[in-house]
N, C-alpha and C positions, 0 to 999 in steps of 0.2 A: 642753486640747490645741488651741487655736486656731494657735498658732505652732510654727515652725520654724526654728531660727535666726535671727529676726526676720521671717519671712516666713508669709502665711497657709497651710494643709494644701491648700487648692486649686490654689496655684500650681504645688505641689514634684509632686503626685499627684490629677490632673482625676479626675471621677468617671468611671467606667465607660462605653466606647463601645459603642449598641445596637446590631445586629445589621444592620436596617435602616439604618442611617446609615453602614456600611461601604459605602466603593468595591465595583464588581463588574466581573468582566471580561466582558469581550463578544468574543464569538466570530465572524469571519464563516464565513457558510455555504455560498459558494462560495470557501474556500480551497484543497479537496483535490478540487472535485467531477468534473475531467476525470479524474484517473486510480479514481476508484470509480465511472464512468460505462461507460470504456473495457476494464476488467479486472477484471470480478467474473465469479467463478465459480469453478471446479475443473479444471484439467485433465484431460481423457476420453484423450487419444493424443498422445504427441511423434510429430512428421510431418517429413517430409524432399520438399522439390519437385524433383521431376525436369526436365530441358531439353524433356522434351518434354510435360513439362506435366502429368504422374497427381503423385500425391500416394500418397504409403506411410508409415503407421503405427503402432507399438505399444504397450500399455501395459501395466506399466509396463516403462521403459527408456531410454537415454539414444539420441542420433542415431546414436551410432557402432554401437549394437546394430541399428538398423533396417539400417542399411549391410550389417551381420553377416551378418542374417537374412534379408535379400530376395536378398542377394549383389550387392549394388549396387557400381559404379563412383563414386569419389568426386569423379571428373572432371564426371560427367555432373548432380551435385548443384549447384543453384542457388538453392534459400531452405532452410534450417531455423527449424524454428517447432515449434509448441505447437497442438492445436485443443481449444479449453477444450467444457465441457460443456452450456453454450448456442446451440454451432454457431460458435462466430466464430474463427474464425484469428488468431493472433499469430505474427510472421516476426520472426526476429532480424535 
């Protein structure tokens, strides 16, 4: 079994590529790291900002329910946001 159509077994089927001598991908490590720096955590209360500046929120529920339940004007609504459970505020 040296040949193969006139040709040696080596050429038509190389031996076996090890493991180590495979390519490898590489990764960078700050690809994603502003938005897992900015927005980890859990939401604790959807929050609704008033004009004159308190903050009102429930959980759980959507903005329209805090509007619902405090009886808020939707006139006098200036941010909707999120306040996650680390203390930080997110404003849409």
């Amino acid at each position: 079994m040296t040949s193969i159509l006139g040709k040696h077994i080596k050429w038509i089927r190389p031996e076996k590529i090890r493991k180590p001598d495979l390519p490898k991908q590489v990764y960078s490590v700050n690809h994603n790291q502003r938005s897992k720096t900015n927005y980890t955590g859990k939401v604790a209360s959807v929050i609704v900002r008033l004009r004159n500046g308190t903050i009102r929120g429930i959980y759980p529920g959507t903005h329209d329910k805090v509007l619902e339940i405090f009886k808020l004007n939707p006139d006098d609504v200036t941010n909707l946001g999120w306040l996650m459970k680390d203390g930080k505020e997110i404003w849409r």
